[in-house]
C-alpha positions in Angstrom: 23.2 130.2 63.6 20.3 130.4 66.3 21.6 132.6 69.3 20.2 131.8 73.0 16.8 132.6 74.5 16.0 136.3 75.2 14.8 137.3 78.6 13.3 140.8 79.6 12.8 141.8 83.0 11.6 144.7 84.4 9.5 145.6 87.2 5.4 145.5 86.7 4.0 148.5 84.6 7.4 149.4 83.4 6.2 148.8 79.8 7.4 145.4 79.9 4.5 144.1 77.7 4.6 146.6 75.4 8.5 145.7 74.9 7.5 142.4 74.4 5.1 143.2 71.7 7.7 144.9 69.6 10.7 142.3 69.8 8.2 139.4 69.3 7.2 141.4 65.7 10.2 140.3 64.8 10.7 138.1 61.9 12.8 135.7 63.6 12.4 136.3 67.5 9.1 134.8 69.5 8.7 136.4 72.9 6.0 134.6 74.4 3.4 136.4 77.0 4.1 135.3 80.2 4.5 132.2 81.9 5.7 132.9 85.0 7.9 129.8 84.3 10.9 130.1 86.7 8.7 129.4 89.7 8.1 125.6 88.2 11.7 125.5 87.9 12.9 126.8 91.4 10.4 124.2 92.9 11.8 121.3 90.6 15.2 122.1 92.1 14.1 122.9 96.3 11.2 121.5 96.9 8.9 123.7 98.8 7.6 123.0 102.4 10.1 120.4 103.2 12.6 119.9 105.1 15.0 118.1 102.5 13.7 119.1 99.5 16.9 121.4 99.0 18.9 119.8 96.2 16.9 116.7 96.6 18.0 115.5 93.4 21.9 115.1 94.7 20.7 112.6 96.8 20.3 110.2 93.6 23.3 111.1 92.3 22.7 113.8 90.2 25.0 116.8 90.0 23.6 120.3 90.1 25.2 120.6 86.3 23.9 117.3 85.3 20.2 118.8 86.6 20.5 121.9 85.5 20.8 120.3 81.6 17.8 118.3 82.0 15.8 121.4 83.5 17.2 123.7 80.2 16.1 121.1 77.6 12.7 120.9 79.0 12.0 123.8 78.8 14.3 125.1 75.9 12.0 122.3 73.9 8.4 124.2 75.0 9.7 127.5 74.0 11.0 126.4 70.8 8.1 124.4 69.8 5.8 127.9 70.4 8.3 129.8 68.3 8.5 126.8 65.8 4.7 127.5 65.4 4.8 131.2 65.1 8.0 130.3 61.7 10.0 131.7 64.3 14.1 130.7 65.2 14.5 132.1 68.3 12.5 132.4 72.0 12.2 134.5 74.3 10.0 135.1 77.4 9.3 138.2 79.5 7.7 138.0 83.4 8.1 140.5 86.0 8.8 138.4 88.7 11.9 136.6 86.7 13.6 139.9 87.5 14.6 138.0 91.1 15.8 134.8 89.6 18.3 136.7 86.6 20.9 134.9 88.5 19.4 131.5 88.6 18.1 131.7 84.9 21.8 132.5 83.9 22.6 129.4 84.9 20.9 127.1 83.7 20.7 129.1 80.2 24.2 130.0 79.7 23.7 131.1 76.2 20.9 133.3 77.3 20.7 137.3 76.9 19.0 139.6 79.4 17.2 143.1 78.4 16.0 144.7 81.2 13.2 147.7 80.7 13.4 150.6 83.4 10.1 153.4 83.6 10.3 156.7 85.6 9.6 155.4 88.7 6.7 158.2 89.5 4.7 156.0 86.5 5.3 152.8 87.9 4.0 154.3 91.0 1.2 156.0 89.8 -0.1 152.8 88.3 0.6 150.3 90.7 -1.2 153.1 93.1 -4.2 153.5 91.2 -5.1 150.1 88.9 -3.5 148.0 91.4 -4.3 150.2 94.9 -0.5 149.4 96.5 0.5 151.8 98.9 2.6 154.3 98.0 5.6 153.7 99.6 5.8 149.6 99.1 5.1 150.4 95.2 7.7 153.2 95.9 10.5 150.4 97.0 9.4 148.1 95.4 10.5 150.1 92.0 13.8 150.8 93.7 14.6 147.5 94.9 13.7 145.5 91.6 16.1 148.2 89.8 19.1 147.8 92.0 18.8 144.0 91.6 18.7 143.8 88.2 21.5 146.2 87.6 23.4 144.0 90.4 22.9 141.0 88.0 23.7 143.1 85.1 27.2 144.2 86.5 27.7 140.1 86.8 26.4 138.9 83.7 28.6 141.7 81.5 28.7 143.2 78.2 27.8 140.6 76.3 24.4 139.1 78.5 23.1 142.3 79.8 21.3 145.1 78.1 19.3 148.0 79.5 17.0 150.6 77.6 14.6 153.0 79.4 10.5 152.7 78.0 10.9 156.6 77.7 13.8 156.3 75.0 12.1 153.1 73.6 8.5 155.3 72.6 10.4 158.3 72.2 13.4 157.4 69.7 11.9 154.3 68.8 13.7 153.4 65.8 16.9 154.3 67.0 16.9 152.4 70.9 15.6 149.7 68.6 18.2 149.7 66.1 20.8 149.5 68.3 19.0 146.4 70.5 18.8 144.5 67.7 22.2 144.7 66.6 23.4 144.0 70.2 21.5 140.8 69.8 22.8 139.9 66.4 19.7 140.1 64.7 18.6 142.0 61.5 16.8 144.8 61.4 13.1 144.6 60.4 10.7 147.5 59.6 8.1 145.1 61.3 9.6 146.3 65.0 8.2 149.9 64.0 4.6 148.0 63.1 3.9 145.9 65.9 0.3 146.5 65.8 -0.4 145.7 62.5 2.0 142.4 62.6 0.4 141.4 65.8 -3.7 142.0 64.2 -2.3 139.8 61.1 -0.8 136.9 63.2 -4.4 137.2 65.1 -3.0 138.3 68.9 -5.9 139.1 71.5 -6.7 142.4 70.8 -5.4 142.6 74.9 -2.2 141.2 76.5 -1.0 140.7 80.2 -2.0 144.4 81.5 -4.6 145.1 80.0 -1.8 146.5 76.9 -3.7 146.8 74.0 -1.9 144.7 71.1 -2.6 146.5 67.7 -2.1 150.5 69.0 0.9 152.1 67.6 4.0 153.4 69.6 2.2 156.3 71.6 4.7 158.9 73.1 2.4 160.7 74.7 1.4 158.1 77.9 5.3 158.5 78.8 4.5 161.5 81.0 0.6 161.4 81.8 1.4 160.0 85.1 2.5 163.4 86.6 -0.9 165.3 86.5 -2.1 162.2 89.2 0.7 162.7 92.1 0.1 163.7 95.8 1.9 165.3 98.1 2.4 161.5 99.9 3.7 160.5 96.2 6.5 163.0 95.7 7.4 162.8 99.1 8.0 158.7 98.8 9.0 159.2 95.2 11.9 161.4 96.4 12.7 159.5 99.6 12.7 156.1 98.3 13.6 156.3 94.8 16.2 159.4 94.0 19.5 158.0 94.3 18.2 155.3 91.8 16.7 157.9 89.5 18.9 160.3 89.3 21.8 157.2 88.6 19.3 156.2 85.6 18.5 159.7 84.4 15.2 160.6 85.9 13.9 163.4 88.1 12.1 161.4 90.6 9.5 164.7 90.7 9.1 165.5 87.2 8.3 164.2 84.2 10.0 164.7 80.2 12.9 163.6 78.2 15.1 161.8 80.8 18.8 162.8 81.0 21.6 160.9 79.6 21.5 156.8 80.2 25.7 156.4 79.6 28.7 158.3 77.5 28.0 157.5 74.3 30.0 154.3 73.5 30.6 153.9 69.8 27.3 154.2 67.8 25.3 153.2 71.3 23.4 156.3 72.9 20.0 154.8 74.1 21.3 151.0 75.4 23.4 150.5 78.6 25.2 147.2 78.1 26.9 145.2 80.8 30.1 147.1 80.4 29.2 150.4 80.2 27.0 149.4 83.2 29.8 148.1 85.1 32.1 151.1 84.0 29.2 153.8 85.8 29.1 152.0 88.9 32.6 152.4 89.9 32.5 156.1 89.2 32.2 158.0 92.5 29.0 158.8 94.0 27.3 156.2 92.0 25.2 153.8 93.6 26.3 150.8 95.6 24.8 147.7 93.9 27.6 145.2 95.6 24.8 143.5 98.3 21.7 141.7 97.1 18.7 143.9 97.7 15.7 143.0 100.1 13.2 141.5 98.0 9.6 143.4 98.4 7.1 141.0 97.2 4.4 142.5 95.7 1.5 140.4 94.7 1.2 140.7 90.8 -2.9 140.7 90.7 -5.8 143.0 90.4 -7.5 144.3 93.8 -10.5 142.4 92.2 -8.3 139.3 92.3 -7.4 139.5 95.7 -11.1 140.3 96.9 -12.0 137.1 95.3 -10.0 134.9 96.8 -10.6 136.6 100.4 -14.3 135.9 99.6 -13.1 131.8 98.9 -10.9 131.9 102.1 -13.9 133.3 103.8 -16.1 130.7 102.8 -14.0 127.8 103.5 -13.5 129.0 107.2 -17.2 129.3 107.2 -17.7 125.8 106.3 -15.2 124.6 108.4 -16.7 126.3 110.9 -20.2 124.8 110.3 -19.0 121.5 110.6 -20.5 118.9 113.1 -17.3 118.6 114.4 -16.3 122.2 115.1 -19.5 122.6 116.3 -19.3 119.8 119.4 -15.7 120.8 119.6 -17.0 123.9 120.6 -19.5 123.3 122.5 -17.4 121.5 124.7 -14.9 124.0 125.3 -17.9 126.5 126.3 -19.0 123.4 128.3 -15.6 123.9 130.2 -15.7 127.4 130.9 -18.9 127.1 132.6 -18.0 124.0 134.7 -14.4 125.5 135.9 -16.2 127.0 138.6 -17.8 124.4 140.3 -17.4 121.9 142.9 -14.5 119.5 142.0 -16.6 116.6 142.3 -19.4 117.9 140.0 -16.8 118.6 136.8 -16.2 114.7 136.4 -20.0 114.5 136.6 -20.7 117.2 133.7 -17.2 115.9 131.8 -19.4 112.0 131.9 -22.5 113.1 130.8 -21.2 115.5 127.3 -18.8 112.7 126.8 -22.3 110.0 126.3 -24.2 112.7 125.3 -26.1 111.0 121.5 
C-alpha cells in the first residue's frame, strides 16, 4: 500500500536540501527539489489583489471540501507522475517557505506526513548573514519564529503526521536518526539512504541542488559546527536575545557549538526523532515554551543578494523609461510651468495656461 505524500519543512539553510537528498535515495520515496508549489495553490483558492477573490469558488457552488479534492488531485497527479519517472511509489516535496502553510497543506492532503529539519540556530544565522547578507537580528527571528510555528503545527497534526529530527543528529548518527525516520514512515530500510551521493551521480542529478548543496558528497560531520569560528559580538548578542528560549527547548546552546543536548525522553526504541506526541507531551511540561498563538511571520526573501541587485537594476530601468517618456516629459514640464506662473498677475496665468495648452 502507497502511504501519503511526504513534506519537509524547515527554515532556509537548516540542511533542508541535504535532507531531501537522502530520503529521495530511497528506493521507493521521490522528494522532488523545490517547487515552491503552495503559493499556486493559496492563490487558486484567494485570489490575490481583489477584493472578492476570497473563497471565490463558493460563489459557483463549490464547497471548500469539494475544492480542496480537485486542488489535491492536481497536484497529487504532477508529483506522482515525477516519482512514476524516477520507478518511484511515493512523493514528497521539500520548500522552505511551505513551513507557513503546514496548516493549509494538511488540509487539503489529509493522508500527508510532515518532517520538519531544525539547525543550531547560530548556523542558520551565520549563513543567511554571510551568503545571503540578512541582518542579524531578522535572520535571528526569523529562525525563531519559523521554529515555533512549525512546532505549533506539529502539536496539531500529532503523533502520527508530525516528525522532527535535528541536521546535527541527522550527520552525526546518521544511520540511526535515519533508521528510526524510516520506520516512522512505514518504509523499509535501504542502505542507499547512507549513499546518497553515489545513488544520486547514478540517477544523473546536477552535480548542484537548491543552495548551492552539492549532490554526490558524502554525509560530512564536520560543517555541523564551522559556523562558530565566524560570530560577532552583534551575533551572540542577537543569538542569545532572540533565539534562547527556543534553543535551549530544542537542545542547543544558542552561543556554542557540539553535540546538542537531549531532543525528548527516550520513547521506546526512538532517541533522535520527536514525533507529534512526544512533542505535545514537552510542551505542557513547566517552563517550556508557549507555542499556543500563531507566531508573526518574518518574511525573508529566499534569493541571493545578486538576485536582488538585479532586479533593483530592472526596477531602475523601467522608472527610467517611464520617465523618458514624451508624456512624462510634457507632464512635467507643465507642472514646472505652474510653479513659475503662480506668482504672477491673475490675468497673465490664463494667458501662460492658453498658450502650453496649443503649444505643437
Amino acid at each position: 500500500m502507497v502511504q501519503g505524500p511526504i513534506f519537509v519543512v524547515g527554515t532556509m539553510r537548516s540542511g533542508s536540501t541535504l535532507f531531501r537528498l537522502i530520503l529521495d535515495a530511497h528506493p521507493r520515496i521521490s522528494i522532488s527539489e523545490e517547487t515552491g508549489f503552495m503559493g499556486a495553490l493559496t492563490a487558486t483558492k484567494n485570489i490575490p489583489n481583489w477584493q472578492h477573490g476570497h473563497g471565490w469558488y463558493q460563489r459557483i457552488g463549490w464547497t471548500e471540501q469539494e475544492f480542496d479534492e480537485r486542488l489535491r488531485d492536481f497536484y497529487s497527479a504532477l508529483f506522482e507522475r515525477h516519482a512514476r519517472s524516477e520507478g518511484k511509489r511515493r512523493w514528497g516535496e521539500k520548500t522552505p517557505f511551505h513551513s507557513r502553510h503546514i496548516a493549509q497543506m494538511a488540509g487539503v492532503f489529509p493522508d500527508a506526513v510532515f518532517v520538519g529539519i531544525v539547525r543550531h540556530p547560530g548556523a542558520v544565522v551565520h549563513s543567511l548573514t554571510r551568503k545571503f547578507h540578512y541582518d542579524t537580528q531578522d535572520a535571528a527571528a526569523y529562525w525563531d519564529s519559523t521554529n515555533r510555528e512549525i512546532l505549533r503545527q506539529g502539536v496539531d497534526l500529532g503523533d502520527d503526521r508530525f516528525a522532527l529530527l535535528r541536521y546535527e543528529d541527522l550527520v552525526g548518527y546518521p544511520e540511526e536518526t535515519l533508521r528510526e525516520l524510516v520506520d516512522w514512515l512505514g518504509e523499509p530500510w535501504s542502505d542507499d539512504l547512507l549513499q546518497h551521493g553515489r545513488v544520486q551521480a547514478a540517477r544523473g542529478t546536477p552535480r548542484l541542488s537548491a543552495g548551492s548543496t552539492r549532490t554526490r558528497d558524502p554525509i560530512q560531520t564536520d560543517l555541523a559546527d564551522r559556523w562558530a569560528e565566524g560570530l560577532t559580538a552583534t551575533d551572540t548578542s542577537a543569538l542569545a536575545e532572540l533565539t534562547g528560549e527556543l534553543a535551549g527547548f530544542l537542545g542547543y546552546d544558542p552561543l556554542r557549538p557540539g553535540a546538542p543536548g537531549s531532543l525528548a525522553p527516550p520513547r521506546g526504541d526512538r532517541y533522535r526523532l520527536l514525533t507529534g506526541a512526544a512533542l505535545a507531551s514537552r510542551v505542557a511540561e513547566p517552563g517550556a515554551v508557549t507555542l499556543d498563538a500563531p507566531t508573526e511571520a518574518v518574511i525573508m526573501p529566499e534569493m541571493s543578494a545578486a538576485e536582488l541587485a538585479k532586479r533593483l537594476q530592472a526596477a531602475e530601468a523601467a522608472l527610467a523609461r517611464i520617465r523618458s517618456s514624451r508624456a512624462v516629459r510634457w507632464r512635467d514640464a507643465a507642472r514646472r510651468h505652474q510653479r513659475r506662473v503662480s506668482g504672477l498677475p491673475r490675468e497673465l496665468v490664463g494667458v501662460a495656461g492658453r498658450v502650453m495648452r496649443h503649444r505643437p
